[in-house]
C-alpha positions as CSV (number, residue, x, y, z in Angstrom):
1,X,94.1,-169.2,208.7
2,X,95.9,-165.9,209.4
3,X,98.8,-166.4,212.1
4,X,98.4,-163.5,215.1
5,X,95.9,-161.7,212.3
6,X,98.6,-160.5,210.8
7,X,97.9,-156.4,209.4
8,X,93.6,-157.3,209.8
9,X,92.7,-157.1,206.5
10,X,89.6,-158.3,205.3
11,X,89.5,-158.9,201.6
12,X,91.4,-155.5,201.1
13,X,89.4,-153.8,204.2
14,X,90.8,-153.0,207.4
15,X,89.6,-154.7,210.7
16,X,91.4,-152.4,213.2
17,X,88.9,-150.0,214.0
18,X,86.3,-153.1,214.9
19,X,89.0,-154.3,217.2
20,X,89.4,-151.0,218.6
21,X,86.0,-150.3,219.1
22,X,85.6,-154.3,220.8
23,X,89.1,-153.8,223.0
24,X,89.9,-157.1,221.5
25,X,93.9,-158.3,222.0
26,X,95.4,-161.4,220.6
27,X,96.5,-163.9,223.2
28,X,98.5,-166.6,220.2
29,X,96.7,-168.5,217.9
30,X,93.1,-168.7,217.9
31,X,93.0,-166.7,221.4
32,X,92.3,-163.4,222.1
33,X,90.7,-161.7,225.2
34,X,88.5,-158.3,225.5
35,X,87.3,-156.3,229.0
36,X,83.8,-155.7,229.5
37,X,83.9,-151.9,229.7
38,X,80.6,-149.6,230.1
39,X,80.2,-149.0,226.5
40,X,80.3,-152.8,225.5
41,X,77.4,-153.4,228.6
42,X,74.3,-153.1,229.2
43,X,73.3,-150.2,231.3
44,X,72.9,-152.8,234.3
45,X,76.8,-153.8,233.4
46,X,76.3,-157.2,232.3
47,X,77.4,-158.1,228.6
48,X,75.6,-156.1,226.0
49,X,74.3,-159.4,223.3
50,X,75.6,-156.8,220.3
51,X,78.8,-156.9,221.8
52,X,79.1,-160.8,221.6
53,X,77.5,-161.3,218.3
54,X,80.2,-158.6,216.9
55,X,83.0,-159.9,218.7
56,X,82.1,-163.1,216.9
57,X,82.1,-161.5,213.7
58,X,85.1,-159.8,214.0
59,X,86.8,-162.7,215.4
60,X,85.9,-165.3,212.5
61,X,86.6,-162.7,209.8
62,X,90.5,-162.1,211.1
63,X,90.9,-165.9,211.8
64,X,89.9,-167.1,207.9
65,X,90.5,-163.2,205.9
66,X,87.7,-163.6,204.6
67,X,84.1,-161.0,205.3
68,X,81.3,-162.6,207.4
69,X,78.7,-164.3,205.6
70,X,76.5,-165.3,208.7
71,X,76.8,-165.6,212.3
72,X,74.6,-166.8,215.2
73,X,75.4,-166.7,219.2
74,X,73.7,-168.6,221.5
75,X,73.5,-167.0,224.9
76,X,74.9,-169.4,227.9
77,X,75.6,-167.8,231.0
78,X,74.1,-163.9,232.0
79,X,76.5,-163.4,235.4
80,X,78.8,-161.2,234.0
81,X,79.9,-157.7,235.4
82,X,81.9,-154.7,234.3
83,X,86.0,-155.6,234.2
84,X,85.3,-159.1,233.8
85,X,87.4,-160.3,231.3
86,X,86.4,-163.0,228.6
87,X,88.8,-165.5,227.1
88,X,88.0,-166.1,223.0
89,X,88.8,-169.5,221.1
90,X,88.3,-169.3,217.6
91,X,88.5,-172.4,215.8
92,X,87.6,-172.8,212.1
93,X,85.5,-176.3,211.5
94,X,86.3,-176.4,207.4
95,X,87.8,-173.9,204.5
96,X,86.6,-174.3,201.1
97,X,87.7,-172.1,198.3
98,X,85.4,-169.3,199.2
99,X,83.7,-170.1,202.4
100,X,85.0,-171.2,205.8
101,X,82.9,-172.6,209.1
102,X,83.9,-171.4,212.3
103,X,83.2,-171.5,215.6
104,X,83.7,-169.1,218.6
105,X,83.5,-169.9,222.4
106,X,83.7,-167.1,224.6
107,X,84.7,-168.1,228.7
108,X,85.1,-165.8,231.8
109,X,87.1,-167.6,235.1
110,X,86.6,-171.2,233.0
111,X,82.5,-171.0,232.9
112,X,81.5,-170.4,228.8
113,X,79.2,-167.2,228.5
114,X,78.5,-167.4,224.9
115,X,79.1,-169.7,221.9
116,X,78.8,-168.7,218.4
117,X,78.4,-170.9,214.8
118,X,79.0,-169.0,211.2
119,X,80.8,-169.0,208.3
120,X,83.4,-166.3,206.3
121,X,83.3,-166.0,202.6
122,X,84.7,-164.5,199.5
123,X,82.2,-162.9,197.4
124,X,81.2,-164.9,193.9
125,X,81.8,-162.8,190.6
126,X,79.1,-163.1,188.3
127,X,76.2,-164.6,190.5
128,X,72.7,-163.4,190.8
129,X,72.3,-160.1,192.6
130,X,68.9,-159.4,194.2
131,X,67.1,-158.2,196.8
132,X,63.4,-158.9,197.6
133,X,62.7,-156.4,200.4
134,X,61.6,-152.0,199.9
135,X,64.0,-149.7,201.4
136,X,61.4,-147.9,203.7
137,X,61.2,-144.0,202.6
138,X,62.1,-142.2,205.7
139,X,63.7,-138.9,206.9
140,X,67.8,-138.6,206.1
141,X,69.9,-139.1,209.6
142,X,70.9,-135.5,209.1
143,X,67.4,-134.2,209.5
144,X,66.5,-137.0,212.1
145,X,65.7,-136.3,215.6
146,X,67.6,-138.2,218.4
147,X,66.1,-141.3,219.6
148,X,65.0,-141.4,223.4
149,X,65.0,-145.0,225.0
150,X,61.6,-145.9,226.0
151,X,62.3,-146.6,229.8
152,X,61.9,-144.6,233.5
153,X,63.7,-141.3,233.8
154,X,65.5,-143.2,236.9
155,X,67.2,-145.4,234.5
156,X,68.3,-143.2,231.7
157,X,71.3,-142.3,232.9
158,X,72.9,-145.2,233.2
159,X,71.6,-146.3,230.1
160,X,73.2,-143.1,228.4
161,X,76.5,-144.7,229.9
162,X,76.1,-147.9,228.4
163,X,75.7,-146.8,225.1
164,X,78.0,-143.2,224.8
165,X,79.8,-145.0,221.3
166,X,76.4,-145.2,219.7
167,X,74.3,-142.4,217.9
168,X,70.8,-143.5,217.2
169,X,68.3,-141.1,215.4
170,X,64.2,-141.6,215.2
171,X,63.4,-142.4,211.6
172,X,59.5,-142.6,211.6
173,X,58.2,-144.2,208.0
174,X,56.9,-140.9,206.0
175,X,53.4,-140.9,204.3
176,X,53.2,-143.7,201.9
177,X,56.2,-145.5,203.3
178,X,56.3,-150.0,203.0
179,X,57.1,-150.2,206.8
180,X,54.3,-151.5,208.3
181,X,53.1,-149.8,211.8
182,X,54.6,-152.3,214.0
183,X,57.7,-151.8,212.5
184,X,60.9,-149.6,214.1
185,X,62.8,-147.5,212.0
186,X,65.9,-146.2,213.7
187,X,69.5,-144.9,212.1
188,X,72.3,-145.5,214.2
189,X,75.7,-145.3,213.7
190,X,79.3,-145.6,216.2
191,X,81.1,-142.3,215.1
192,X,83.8,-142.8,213.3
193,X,83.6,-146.0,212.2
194,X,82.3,-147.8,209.1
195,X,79.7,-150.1,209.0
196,X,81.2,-153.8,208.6
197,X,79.5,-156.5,209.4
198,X,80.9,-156.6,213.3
199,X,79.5,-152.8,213.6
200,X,76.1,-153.4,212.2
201,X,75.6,-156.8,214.0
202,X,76.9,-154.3,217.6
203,X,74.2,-151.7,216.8
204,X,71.5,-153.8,215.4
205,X,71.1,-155.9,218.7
206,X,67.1,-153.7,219.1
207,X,65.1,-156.3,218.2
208,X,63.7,-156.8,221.6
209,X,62.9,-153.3,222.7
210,X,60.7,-153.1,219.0
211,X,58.3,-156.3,220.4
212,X,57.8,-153.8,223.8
213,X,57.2,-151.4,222.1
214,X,54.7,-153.1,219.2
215,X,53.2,-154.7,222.7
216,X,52.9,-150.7,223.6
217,X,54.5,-151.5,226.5
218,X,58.2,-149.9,227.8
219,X,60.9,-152.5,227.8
220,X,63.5,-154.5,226.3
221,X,64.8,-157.7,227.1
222,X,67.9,-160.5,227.5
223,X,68.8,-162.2,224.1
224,X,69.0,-165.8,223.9
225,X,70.1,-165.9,220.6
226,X,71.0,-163.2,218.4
227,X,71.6,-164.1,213.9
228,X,73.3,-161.8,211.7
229,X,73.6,-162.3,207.8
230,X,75.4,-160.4,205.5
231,X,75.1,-159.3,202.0
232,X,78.8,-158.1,201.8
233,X,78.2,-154.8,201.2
234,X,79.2,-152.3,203.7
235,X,78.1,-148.7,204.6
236,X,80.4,-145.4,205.5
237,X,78.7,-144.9,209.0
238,X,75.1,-144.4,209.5
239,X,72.9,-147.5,209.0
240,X,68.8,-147.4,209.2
241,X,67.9,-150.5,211.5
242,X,64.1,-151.7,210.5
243,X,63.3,-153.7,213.1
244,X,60.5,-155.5,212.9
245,X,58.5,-157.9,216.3
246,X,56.9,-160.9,215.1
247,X,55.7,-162.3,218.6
248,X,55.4,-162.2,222.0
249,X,54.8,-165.4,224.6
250,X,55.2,-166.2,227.7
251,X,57.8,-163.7,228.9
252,X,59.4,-164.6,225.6
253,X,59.9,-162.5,221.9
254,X,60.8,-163.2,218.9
255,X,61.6,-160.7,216.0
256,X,63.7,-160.0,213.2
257,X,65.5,-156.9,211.4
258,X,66.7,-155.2,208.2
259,X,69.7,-153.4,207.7
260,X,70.0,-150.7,205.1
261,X,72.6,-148.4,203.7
262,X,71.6,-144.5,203.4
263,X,71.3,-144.9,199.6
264,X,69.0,-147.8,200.1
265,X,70.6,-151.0,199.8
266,X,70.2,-153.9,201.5
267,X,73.1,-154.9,204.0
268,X,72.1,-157.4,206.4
269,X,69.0,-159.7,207.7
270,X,69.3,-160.8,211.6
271,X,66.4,-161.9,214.4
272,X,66.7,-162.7,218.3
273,X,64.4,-164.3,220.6
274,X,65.2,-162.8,223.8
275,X,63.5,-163.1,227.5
276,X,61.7,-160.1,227.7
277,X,62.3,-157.3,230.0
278,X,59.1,-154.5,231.5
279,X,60.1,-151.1,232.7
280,X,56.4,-149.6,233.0
């Protein structure tokens, strides 16, 4: 376990700018404490789920010095506001030679908001390398178009608020592309920083706005969970989210998503089931 963090490095990687980006500030061992501020909230102000599953992240990794490996948060309480400030306990379960389990509990005024289960670990030399998915062909973020949120003009401007640290780009499949239809291509990035695994798991929380959208309906929704897995690899800035709805049932969704480097490789699996949410 790393005492106060120490300089947050990560298997030779620096953490700092995910702690910048996540206002997180150690409070002694095992403790630390971020504000919710606009940009890690919803545009209604309450706690944005990619900010919890990357706090999570970011949290385990310092704690065991060792890159995430998986993550899962389970959703617990929904009241919170801007300026509300949550209280973090890291704890880590066991530590093997390569892989840790930990757990993070997240509490604002003594009621828990969020909980989260996942382990840390040091990549194996000399193991089998492989992936089993196609990097959809679509346009570079450079020639991409800026994504518009599907929902009422009334509420775009606070949405623009909410999410001012991240740059999302439309990334349609071109002619002969794997995606199928249903699926949402989008490449999103928070300037000037790297993709780690606490920055993709923050941006790729868009699982439920693809199951509105497959639904063709405007909308999005509360997560109730929200999984990340990592391959280890990480990406200079832009990622291309390929999100992809599986189902929708009463009022609930349930979907899962792909994350990919520019050059094509594969960096992370995740899925939520979320409540949904209808704007039209």
């Amino acid at each position: 376990m790393v005492a106060a963090w120490g300089d947050l490095i990560v298997d030779g990687r620096s953490r700092a700018l995910d702690h910048a980006l996540l206002g997180l500030v150690p409070d002694g061992p095992g403790q630390a404490t971020f504000e919710l501020t606009r940009p890690l909230a919803r545009f209604d102000g309450k706690l944005f789920g990619g900010t919890a599953i990357a706090v999570a992240v970011a949290l385990a990794e310092v704690e065991t010095a060792r890159p995430s490996l998986w993550t899962t948060v389970q959703f617990i309480a929904g009241d919170t506001t801007l300026g509300d400030r949550f209280r973090c306990t890291t704890e880590v379960l066991a530590e093997g030679r390569s892989a840790a389990q930990v757990r993070v509990t997240a509490h604002v005024d003594g009621r828990e908001v969020f909980c989260a289960l996942g382990a840390t670990a040091h990549r194996k030399p000399e193991r089998v390398e492989a992936t089993f998915e196609r990097f959809p062909s679509v346009p570079a973020p450079e020639t991409a178009a800026p994504f518009q949120l599907p929902i009422p003009a009334a509420l775009r401007a606070e949405a623009s608020k909410a999410l001012r640290n991240i740059e999302m780009r439309s990334a349609p499949p071109l002619e002969g592309s794997p995606a199928p239809a249903t699926h949402l291509t989008l490449w999103a990035r928070v300037p000037g920083h790297p993709a780690t695994p606490a920055v993709m798991a923050y941006l790729a929380d868009m699982v439920p706005l693809s199951i509105a959208r497959a639904a063709r309906r405007a909308g999005g929704g509360t997560s109730i969970d929200n999984t990340m897995r990592f391959s280890g690899a990480e990406a200079d800035e832009w990622i291309l989210l390929e999100l992809d709805p599986h189902l929708a049932s009463g009022g609930y969704g349930h979907g899962g998503v792909l994350v990919w480097s520019p050059s094509g490789e594969l960096l992370a699996t995740g899925g939520q089931t979320a409540s949904l949410l209808l704007f039209d």
